[in-house]
Structure formats: C-alpha cells, structure tokens
C-alpha positions in Angstrom: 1.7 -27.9 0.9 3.8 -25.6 3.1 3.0 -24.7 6.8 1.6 -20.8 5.7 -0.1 -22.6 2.7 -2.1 -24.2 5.1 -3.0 -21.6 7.6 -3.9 -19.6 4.6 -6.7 -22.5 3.7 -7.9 -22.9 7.1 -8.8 -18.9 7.2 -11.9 -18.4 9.0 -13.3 -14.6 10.5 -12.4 -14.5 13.6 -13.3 -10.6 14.6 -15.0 -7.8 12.9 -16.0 -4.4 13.7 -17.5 -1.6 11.8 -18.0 2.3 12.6 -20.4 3.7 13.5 -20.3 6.4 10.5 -20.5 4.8 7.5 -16.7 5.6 6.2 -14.2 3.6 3.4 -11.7 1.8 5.0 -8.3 2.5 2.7 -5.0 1.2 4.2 -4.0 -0.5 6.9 -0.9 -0.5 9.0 0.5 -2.4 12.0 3.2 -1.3 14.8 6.1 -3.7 14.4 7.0 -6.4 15.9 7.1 -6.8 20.1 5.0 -3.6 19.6 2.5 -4.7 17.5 -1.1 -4.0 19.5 -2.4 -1.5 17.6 -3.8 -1.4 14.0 -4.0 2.3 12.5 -6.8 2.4 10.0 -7.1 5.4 7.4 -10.5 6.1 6.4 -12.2 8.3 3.7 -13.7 10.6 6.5 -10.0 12.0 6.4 -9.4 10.2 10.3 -7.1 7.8 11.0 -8.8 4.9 13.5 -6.8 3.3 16.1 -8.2 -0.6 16.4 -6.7 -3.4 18.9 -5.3 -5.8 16.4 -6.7 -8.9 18.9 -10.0 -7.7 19.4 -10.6 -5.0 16.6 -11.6 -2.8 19.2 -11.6 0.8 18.7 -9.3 2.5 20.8 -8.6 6.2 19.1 -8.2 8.2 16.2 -6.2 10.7 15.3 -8.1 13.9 13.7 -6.5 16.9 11.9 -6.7 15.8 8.5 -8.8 17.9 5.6 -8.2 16.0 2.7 -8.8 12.2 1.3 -5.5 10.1 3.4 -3.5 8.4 0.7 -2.0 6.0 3.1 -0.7 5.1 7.4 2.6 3.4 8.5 4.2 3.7 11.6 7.8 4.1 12.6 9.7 0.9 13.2 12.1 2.4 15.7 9.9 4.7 17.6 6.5 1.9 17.2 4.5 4.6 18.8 4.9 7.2 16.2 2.3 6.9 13.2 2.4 8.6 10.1 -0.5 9.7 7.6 -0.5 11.7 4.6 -3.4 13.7 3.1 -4.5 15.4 -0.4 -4.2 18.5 1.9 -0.4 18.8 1.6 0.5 17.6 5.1 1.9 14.2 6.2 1.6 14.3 10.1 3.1 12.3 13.1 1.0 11.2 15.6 1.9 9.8 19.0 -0.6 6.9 19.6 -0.4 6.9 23.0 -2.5 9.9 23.3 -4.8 9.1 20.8 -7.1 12.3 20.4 -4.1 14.9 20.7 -3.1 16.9 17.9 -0.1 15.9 15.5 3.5 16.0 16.6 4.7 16.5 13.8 4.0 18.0 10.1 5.6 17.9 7.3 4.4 20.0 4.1 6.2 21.6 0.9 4.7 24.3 -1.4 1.2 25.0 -0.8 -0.5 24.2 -4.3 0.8 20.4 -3.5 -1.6 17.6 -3.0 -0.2 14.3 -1.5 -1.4 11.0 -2.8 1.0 8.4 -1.9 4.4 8.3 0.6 6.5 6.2 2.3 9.0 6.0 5.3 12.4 4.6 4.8 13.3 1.3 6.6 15.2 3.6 9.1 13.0 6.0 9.6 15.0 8.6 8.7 13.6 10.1 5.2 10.1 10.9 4.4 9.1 10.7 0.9 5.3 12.1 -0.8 4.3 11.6 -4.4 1.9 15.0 -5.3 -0.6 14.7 -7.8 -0.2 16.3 -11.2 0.5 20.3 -11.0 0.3 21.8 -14.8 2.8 19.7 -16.2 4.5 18.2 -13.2 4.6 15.7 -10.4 6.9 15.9 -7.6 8.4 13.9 -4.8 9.4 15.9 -2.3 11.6 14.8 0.9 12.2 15.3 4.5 14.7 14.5 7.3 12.1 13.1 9.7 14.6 14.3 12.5 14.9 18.2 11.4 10.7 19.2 11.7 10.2 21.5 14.9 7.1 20.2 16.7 4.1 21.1 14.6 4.6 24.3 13.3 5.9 22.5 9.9 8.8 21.1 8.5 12.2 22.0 5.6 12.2 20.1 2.7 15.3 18.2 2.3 14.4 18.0 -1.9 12.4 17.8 -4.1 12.5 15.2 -7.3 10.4 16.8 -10.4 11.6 14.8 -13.8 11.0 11.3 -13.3 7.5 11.5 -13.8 4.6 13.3 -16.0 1.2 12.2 -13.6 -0.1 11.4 -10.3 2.6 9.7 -8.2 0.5 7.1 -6.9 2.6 4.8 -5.3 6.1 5.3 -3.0 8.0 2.5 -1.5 11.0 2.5 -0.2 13.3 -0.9 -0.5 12.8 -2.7 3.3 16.2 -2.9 3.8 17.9 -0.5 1.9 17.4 2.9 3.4 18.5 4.6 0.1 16.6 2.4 -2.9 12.9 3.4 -4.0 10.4 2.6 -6.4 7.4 4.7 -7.7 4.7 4.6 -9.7 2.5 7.3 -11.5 -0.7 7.1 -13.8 1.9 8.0 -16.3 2.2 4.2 -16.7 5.7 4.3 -15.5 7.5 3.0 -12.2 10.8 4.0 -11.7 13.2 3.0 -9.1 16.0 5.1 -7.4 19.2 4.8 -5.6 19.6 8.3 -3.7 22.8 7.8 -2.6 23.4 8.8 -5.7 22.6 12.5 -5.6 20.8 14.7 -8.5 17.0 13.0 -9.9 19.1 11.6 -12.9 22.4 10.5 -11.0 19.8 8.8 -8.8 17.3 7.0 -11.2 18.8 3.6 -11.7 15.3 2.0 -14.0 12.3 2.9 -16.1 9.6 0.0 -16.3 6.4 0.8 -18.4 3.3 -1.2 -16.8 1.5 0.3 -20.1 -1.3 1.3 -17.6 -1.9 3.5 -14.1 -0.1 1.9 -11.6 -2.5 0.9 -9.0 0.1 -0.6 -6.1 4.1 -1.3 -6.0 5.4 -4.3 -3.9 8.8 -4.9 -3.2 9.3 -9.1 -3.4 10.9 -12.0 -3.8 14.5 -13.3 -1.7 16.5 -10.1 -0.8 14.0 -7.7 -2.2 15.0 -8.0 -5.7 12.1 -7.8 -7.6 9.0 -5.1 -7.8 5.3 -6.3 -8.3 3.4 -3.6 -10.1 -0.3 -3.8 -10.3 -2.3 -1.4 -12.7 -5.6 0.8 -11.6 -7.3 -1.9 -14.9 -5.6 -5.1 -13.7 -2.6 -5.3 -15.8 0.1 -7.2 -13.7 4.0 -7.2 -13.9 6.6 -8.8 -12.1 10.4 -7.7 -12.8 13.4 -8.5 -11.4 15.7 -5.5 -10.6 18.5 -8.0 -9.8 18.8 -8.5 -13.9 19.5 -4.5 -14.2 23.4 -5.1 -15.1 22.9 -8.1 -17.5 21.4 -8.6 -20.9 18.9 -10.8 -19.0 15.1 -9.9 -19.7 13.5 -8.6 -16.4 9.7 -9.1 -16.8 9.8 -12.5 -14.8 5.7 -12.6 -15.5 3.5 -9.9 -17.5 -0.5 -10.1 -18.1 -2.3 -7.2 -19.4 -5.4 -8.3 -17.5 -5.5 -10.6 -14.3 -8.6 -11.3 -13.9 -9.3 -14.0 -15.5 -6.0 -16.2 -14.7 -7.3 -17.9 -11.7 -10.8 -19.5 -12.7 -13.2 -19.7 -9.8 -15.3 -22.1 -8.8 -18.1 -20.7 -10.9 -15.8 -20.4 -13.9 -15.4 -16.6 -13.6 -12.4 -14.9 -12.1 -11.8 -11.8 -9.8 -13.0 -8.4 -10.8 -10.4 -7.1 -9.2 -6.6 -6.8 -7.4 -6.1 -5.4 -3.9 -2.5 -6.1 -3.8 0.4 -7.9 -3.0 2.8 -8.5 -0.1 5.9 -10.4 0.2 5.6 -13.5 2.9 9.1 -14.1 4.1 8.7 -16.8 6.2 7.6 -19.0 3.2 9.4 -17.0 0.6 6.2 -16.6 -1.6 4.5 -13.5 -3.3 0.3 -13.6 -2.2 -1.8 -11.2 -4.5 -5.2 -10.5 -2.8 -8.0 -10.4 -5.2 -11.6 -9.7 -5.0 -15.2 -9.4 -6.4 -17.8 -6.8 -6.5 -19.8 -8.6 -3.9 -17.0 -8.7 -1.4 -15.4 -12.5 -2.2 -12.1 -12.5 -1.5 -9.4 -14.9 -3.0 -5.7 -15.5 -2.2 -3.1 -16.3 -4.6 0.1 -16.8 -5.5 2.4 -14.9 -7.8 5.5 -16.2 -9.4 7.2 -16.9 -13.1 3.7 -19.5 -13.7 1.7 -16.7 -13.2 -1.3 -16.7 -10.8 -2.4 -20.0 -8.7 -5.4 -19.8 -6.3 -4.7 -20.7 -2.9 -8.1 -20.0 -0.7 -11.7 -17.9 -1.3 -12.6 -16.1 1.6 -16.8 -15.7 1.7 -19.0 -14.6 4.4 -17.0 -11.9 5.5 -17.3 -8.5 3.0 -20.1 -7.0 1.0 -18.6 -4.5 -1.1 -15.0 -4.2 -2.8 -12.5 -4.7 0.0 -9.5 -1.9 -0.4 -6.2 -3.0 1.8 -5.2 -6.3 3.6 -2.0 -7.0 5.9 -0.8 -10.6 6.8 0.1 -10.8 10.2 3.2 -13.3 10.3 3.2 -13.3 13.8 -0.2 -13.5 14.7 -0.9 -16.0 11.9 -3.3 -13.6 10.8 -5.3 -11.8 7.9 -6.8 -8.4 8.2 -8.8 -6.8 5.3 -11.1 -3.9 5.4 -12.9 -2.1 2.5 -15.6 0.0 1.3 -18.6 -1.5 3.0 -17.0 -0.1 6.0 -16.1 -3.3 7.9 -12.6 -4.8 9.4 -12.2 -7.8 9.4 -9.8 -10.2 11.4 -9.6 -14.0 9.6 -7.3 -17.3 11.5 -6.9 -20.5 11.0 -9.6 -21.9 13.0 -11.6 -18.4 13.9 -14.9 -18.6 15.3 -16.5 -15.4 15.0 -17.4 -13.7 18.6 -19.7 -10.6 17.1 -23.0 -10.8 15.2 -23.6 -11.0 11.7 -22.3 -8.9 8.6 -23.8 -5.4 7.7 -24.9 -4.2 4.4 -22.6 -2.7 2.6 -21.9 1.7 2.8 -20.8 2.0 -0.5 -23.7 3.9 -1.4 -23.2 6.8 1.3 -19.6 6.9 1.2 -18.1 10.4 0.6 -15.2 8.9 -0.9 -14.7 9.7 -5.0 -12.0 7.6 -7.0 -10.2 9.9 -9.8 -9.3 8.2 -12.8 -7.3 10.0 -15.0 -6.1 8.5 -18.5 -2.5 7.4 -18.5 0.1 8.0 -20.7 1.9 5.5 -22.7 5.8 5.1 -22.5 8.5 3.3 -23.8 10.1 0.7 -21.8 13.7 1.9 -20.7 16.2 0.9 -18.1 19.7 2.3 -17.5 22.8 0.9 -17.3 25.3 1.4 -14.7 28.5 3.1 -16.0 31.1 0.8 -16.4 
C-alpha cells in the first residue's frame, strides 16, 4: 500500500460548514499552490462562496451572476483572480481580495448564448466556454484573457461551431500544454484539439464516442496522455491519446455502466460517479463515487478497471456534486446537494456539531437531461 493509499484510508471529517440558505453546492476550486487559502465554491443560488480551505469558514462571495454557474477556477499566475461562468452568457473575473465588489472582468459572445462548461488554459492566457445547443449548433467560443477592458465586456478571439451537434458540457484544457483540449457534449462525443493548429478542422486532432452524455472529462495518467470520460448514466471510458499515430487500440478500459464494478460491503455498488482527478504524486487515477444517501467511496481507475480504496460515511446526506484532493494539505473536500462542505484528513476529529438533513428538497436547482445522440467512433491521423 502506497503512502496516499493510506492517507486515503485513514480519511476522517475533519471540518464542515453549511449555508445558511439552503443552496447546491456544484464545483469546487482551490488557489494554487503557496497561495492556496481560499476555496471558491459555486452554488445553484447563481453566487460563488469564498470558504477558508483550513477552517471552511465563509469569508465572501462574489455576486453578479443571473444564471445557473457551470463551473469556478482561478488563475494560476495571478492566484487572486477567480473565474465563473454562468447560463447567462458571461464568464466573469473576480478579484478575491475584495470579496463583495463587482467583477473585473467579463467576457461574453453573442447574446442568444448560454454557457455551460469552460476552462482556463494552464497559462492563463485563453478562455474557452462550451454554449448549450442553439437550433442546430453548439459553440466554443474564445478569449485572450489579456485583451477585455475592465468590465464593460470583452472580443472574442473565435469561435469553434462544427465539432459538435449538443450541449458542450465539459472543457478542459491539457495541464501543461497551453494549446491541447478536450470537450465533451451530450452528443456522446469528446473531441480533443491542438489549436496551434488554426481553422476547427486543422485543429481537431480525435473523435471518441462515449455512446452516452458526457458527464465529466479528466485529463490522466503520466504526462497527461490519456482522457477519462464519464457519462451523465455511468458509462466510463479511459483512452490513451498517446496511441493517436499507431494502429494501437486506445480504449485502455471501457464499461457501459460503473456502478456495479466495485461491490460494497452490502453487495450493491454506487449509484453514481462524481468524477475523477489525476493524483500525481502517486501517479494513480481516483474516481469518486457515491449513493443516494450521501456514502461516498474512493477508487481507483486503471486498465483492471475499478478497485475500491475507502467508503466515506457520516459525512453527506444527499448526492454529493464535486470533490478536490488537496495534495498539499493531505486533504479531501466534497460538497453536494444537501448543501454541506465538507473537509476529510487522515486522522480528522470533527470540531463542529452534527450533520444536517439534507436541502435537496428546496433546492432551486433543475438538472436538464436531454437525449444524446449516437456517433461513430473516429480519430484522425496526422498527415504524414
């Protein structure tokens, strides 16, 4: 057993705090490292909360938001700057230390566009937001972070508008490689893109179907090289990009449901994936998965499949929605839709009262699901 192996099975809550509105919590983001004291939560009230990642304690939010947030992440060079991105065609910059003041910074495209999903490239430079479906498109459009004026708005550097045919649900960008990203789209498909490379076509390096609405995109394994793609029914796919100029398959593992891979203790399995997130110290894929009741169990991905590691209990109520591991803190974060976050280490002793019952019920948050359409697998090869 491996030294995060066993913090991971000595996870205990340490810290939680809920609002005082009952609200969805539905990403999570930390400042980067040396910087790292904040936590920026987005919540389904459309405001972004500001927590104290040692204490949990709520320190701000950032308000301006009129749409559901489809994700946070703030800038790795400038730690204080923290992005957002809304259903209401706006991804805004806020300055966290003046939590309460209006946006920087906002970036927005053509007016009928509704964001839900973006990224920041690993040098902070381009902007990218996946719209929902518009008639018969979907568009990711793009910014030069360092050409918006203040927060009057912002010039889109492009706009990509073939790749795919749904909801753009998921953008990441590569987190080294300033110019590679993946997407994926209820349309089934994720597609990954070198855009060094120019036009949408010159740029669109692979086509891999996950046969279902991708749910969450995790770039993995050593050097980034492959994608995790996990479907809004539990499908699960691993590939490795590195295979794209060989005759070498690149599914590296493929279920059409997860759920049951990793029996429980009760003999049932997960009703559920959060997602997935690379651990580089240890060099190992963890998928967090959950149940109804708020369980939470961490596990390990790779060309076996699925391997529980450790079942979280006590801690959740309801269906948790984002984690982060905190490599430097040793540390597990979760929150979710019965409104609490929760801080678990190796060892934690809990220092606030007991669990409350789960929000779900008064939540204003609605999840769309929208059928997805089924493509043929394709990849491209490289001119030689």
């Amino acid at each position: 057993m491996d030294a995060v192996e066993e913090k991971l099975k000595c996870l205990s809550i340490a810290r939680r705090v809920r609002p005082e509105e009952p609200t969805y919590l539905l990403d999570v983001s930390q400042q980067p490292a040396g910087q790292s004291e904040l936590l920026a939560v987005s919540c389904s009230n459309f405001n972004v909360h500001l927590h104290n990642k040692e204490t949990l304690r709520l320190v701000g939010e950032c308000r301006g938001h009129s749409g559901r947030l489809c994700g946070v992440t703030f800038a790795r060079s400038s730690p204080h700057l923290l992005y957002s991105a809304s259903a209401d065609g706006a991804v805004r910059t806020w300055d966290v230390r003046r939590p309460g003041t209006e946006a920087v910074q906002v970036f927005s495209s053509d007016k009928s566009h509704q964001y839900c999903s973006f990224d920041l490239s690993c040098d902070d430079m381009l902007l990218c937001a996946g719209t929902e479906q518009l008639d018969e498109d979907s568009f990711l459009v793009f910014w030069d972070t360092r050409a918006a004026s203040g927060a009057g708005g912002s010039t889109v550097l492009g706009v990509y508008s073939e790749s795919h045919s749904d909801d753009i649900t998921q953008v990441r960008f590569h987190p080294r490689d300033k110019d590679r990203l993946a997407t994926g789209s209820t349309d089934g498909l994720v597609n990954v893109f070198d855009l060094s490379r120019g036009t949408e076509e010159e740029a669109l390096q692979a086509t891999c179907n996950s046969e279902s609405s991708a749910s969450s995109v995790c770039w993995c394994g050593r050097s980034y090289t492959q994608l995790l793609c996990l479907s809004h029914d539990e499908n699960l796919h691993l590939w490795d990009l590195g295979q794209l100029d060989t005759d070498e398959p690149l599914t590296i593992f493929s279920t059409p449901d997860a759920r049951s891979l990793t029996p429980l203790a009760d003999g049932g399995g997960v009703d559920y994936l959060v997602g997935g997130s690379w651990l580089e110290e240890a060099q190992r894929l963890l998928v967090v998965g959950g149940r109804n009741s708020g369980e939470l169990h961490l596990m390990e991905c790779d060309d076996k499949g699925l391997r529980l590691l450790r079942s979280l209990q006590g801690g959740h109520t309801s269906t948790v929605r984002c984690f982060l591991w905190d490599a430097a803190a040793e540390a597990l974060v979760t929150g979710g839709e019965d409104a609490q976050l929760l801080l678990w280490k190796p060892g934690g002793e809990e220092l606030t009262s007991g669990k409350g019952e789960s929000m779900k019920s008064v939540s204003a948050l609605k999840v769309k699901s929208r059928p997805h359409k089924k493509h043929s697998y394709e990849r491209e090869k490289k001119a030689a």
